[in-house]
C-alpha positions in Angstrom: -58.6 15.1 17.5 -57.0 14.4 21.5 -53.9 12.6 21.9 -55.0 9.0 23.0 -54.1 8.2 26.8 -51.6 5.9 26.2 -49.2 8.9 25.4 -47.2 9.6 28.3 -45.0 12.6 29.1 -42.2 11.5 27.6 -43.7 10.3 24.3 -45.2 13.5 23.9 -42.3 15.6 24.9 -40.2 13.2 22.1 -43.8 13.9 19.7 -43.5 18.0 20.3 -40.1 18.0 19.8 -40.2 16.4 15.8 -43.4 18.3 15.3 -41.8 21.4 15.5 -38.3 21.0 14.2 -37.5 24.1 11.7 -34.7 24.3 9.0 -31.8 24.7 11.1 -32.8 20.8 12.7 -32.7 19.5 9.2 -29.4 21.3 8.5 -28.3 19.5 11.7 -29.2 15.9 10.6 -27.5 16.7 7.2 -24.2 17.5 8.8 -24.6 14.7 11.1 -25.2 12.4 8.2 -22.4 13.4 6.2 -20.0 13.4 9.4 -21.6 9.7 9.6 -20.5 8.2 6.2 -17.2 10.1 5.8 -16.3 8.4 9.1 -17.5 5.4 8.5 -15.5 5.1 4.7 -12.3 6.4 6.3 -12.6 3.2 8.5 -13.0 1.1 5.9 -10.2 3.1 3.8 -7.6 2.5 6.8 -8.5 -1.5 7.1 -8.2 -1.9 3.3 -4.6 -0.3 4.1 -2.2 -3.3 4.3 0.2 -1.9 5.6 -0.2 -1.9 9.9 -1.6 1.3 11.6 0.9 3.9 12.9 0.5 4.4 16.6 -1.5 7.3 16.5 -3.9 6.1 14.0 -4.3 3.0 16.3 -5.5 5.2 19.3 -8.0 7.1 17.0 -9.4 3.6 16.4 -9.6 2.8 19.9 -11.4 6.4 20.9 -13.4 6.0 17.4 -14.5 2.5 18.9 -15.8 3.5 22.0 -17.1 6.6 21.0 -19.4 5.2 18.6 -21.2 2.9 19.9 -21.5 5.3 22.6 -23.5 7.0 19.9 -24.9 3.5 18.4 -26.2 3.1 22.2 -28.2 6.5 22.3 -29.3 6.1 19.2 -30.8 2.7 19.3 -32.4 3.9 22.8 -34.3 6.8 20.4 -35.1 4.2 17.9 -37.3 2.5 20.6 -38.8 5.4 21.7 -39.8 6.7 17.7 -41.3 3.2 17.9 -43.0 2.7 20.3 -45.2 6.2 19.9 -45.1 4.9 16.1 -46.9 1.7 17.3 -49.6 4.2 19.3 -50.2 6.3 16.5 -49.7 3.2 13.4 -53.1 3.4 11.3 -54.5 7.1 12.2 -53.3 8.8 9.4 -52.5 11.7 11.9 -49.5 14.0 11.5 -47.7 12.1 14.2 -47.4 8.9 12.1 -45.9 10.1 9.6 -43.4 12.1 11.4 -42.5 9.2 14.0 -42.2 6.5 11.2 -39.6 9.1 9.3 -37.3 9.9 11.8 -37.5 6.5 13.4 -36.4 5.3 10.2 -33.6 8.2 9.9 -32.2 7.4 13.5 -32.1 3.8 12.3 -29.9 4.3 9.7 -27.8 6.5 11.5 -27.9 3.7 14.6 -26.5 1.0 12.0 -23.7 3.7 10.9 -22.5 3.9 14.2 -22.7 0.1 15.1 -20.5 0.1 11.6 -18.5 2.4 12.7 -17.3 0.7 16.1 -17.1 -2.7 14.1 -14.4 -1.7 11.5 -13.0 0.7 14.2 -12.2 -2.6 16.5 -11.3 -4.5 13.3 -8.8 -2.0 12.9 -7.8 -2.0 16.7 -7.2 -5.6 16.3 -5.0 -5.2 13.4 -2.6 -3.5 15.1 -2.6 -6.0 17.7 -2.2 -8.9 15.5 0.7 -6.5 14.3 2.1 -5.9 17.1 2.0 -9.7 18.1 4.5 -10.5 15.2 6.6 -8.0 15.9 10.7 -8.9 17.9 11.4 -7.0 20.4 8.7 -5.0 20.9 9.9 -4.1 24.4 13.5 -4.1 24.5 15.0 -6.5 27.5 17.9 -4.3 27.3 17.0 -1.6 28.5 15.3 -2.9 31.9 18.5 -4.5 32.0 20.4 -1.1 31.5 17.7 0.6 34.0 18.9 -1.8 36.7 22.0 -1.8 36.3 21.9 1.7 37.3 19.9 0.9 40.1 22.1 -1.9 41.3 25.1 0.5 41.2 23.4 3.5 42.6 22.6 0.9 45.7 25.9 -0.4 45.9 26.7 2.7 46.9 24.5 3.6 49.2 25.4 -0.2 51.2 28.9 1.3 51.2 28.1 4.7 52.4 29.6 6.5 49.3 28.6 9.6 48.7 27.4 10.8 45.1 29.2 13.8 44.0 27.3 16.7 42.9 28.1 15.8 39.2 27.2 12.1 39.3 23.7 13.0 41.4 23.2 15.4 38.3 24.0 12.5 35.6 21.3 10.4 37.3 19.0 13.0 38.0 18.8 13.7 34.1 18.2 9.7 33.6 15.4 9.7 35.9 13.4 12.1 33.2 14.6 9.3 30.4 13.1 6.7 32.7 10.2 8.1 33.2 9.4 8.5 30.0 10.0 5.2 29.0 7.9 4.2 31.8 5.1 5.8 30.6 5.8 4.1 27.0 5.8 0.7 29.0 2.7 1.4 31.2 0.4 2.2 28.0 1.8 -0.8 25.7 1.1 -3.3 29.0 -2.7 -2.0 29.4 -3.2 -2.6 25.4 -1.8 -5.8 25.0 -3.0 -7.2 28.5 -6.6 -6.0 27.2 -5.9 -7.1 23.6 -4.8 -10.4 24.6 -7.8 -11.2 27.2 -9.8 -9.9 24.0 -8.5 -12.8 21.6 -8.2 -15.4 24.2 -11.4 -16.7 24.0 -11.7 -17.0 20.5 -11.3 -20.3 18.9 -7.4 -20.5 17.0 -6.7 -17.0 18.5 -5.0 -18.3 21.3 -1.1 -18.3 19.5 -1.7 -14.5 19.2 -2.9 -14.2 22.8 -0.1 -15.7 24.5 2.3 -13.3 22.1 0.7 -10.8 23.2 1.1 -11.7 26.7 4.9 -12.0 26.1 5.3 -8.5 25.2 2.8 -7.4 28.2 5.2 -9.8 30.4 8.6 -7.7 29.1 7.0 -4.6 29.6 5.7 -5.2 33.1 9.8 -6.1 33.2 11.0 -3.0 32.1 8.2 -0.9 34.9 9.8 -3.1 37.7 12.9 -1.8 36.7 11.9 1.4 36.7 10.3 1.0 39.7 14.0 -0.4 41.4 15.4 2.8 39.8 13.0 5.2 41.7 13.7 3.7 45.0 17.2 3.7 44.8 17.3 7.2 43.1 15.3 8.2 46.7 17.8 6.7 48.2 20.8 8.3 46.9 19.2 11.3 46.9 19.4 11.0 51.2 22.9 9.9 51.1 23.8 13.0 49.6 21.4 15.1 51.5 23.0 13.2 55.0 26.4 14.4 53.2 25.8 18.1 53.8 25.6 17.7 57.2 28.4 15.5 57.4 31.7 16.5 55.8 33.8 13.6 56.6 31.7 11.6 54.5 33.6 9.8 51.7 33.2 10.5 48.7 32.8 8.6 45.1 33.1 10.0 41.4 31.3 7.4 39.7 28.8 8.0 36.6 26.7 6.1 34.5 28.3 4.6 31.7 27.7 6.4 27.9 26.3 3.5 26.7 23.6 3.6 29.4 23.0 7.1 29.2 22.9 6.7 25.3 20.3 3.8 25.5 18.1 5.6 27.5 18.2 8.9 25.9 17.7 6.7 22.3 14.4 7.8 20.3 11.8 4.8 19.8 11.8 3.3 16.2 10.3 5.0 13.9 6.6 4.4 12.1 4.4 5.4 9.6 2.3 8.5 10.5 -1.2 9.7 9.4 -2.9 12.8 10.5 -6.4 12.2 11.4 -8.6 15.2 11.6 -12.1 13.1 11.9 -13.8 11.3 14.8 -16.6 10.3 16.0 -18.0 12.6 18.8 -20.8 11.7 21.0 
């Protein structure tokens, strides 16, 4: 018995391909299954969890998100495919029926994992927002205050022509690593909760936790304008002292960032409850 015209290419490409899958395929879906549910219940292990997600477990839930309905996507693009050479070959009793209707059935299931999947993975997302929303001082105001100060000083002296000494260049030069750490810190918290916030604000009685959330995006955006202030005037001192070598009738300062500074900036974040996650979801 021919294949009936309305097969094309890629239908029977998709048709040869589950006619002739062997052992190892079927050892393949298995692992794939099982990968599927184990992720899928540690999801719904960490929601049930009241305490809030650490950090890192928040940013598995994020890349979990994504990535599986990145899979959910692919997989619901097969399902159409199973289907539609299902609806070709529906009724003929042939081979091909039987094999379509199973693995469109199988990729189904495994579509509807993944879409479960990204669901309790954003649930879990949010939770952490909502978490982080209630938190004080999420951002601390004191140090972009402490961050300009520096700045302000550093500027001072480069209004008055005072030239660092090589020991007060050094003492800034080893804030400017603290700084940019903290930067860093500030630039991924202002990209969550800006997106977080925009993500709740259209939701009906969400919009108390979207303009928290915008708060802390607000203070962090503070404390990268700060940093940004630092890294100019750093630049800047940097040339007074290099215009210094060439000139040695410039005057001179001893000045140095205050320990208190130095301490704030070189302070560890707080710290949070940690899980190691060794699962994902891969696409």
């Amino acid at each position: 018995m021919g294949t009936p015209a309305v097969v094309d290419d890629d239908l029977r490409e998709l048709i040869d391909e589950l006619m002739n899958t062997g052992p190892e395929d079927e050892a393949d879906d298995r692992d794939f299954e099982e990968s599927m549910a184990t992720v899928l219940s540690m999801v719904i292990d960490y929601l049930d969890d009241p305490d809030p997600p650490s950090p890192e477990l928040a940013d598995w839930a994020a890349a979990a998100e994504s990535g599986a309905q990145k899979v959910a996507d692919g997989l619901a693009s097969r399902v159409e495919n199973l289907r539609r050479g299902l609806s070709v070959f529906a009724g003929t009793g042939r081979p091909e029926e039987a094999v379509l209707r199973k693995h469109a059935a199988w990729t189904d299931a495994r579509r509807a994992e993944a879409a479960g999947i990204a669901s309790a993975a954003r649930r879990l997302r949010e939770k952490d927002l909502r978490s982080l929303a209630a938190r004080g001082g999420l951002v601390n105001p004191r140090m972009a205050e402490l961050i300009a100060s520096v700045s302000d000083a550093m500027e001072s002296d480069v209004r008055h022509g005072h030239v660092p000494s090589p020991a007060q260049l050094a003492e800034v030069e080893r804030l400017e690593g603290r700084v940019a750490v903290a930067s860093v810190r500030a630039i991924l918290l202002k990209v969550k909760l800006t997106r977080g916030a925009a993500a709740f604000a259209g939701r009906p009685g969400e919009e108390a936790l979207a303009q928290a959330l915008r708060g802390h995006a607000a203070a962090a955006e503070a404390q990268l304008a700060a940093a940004r202030a630092f890294a100019g005037a750093l630049r800047r001192f940097r040339a007074l002292s290099a215009d210094a070598n060439s000139n040695p009738t410039a005057t001179r300062v001893h000045k140095r960032p205050s320990p208190e500074t130095e301490d704030d900036l070189a302070a560890p974040p707080p710290r949070q409850r940690r899980r190691t996650l060794d699962s994902g979801v891969q696409d």
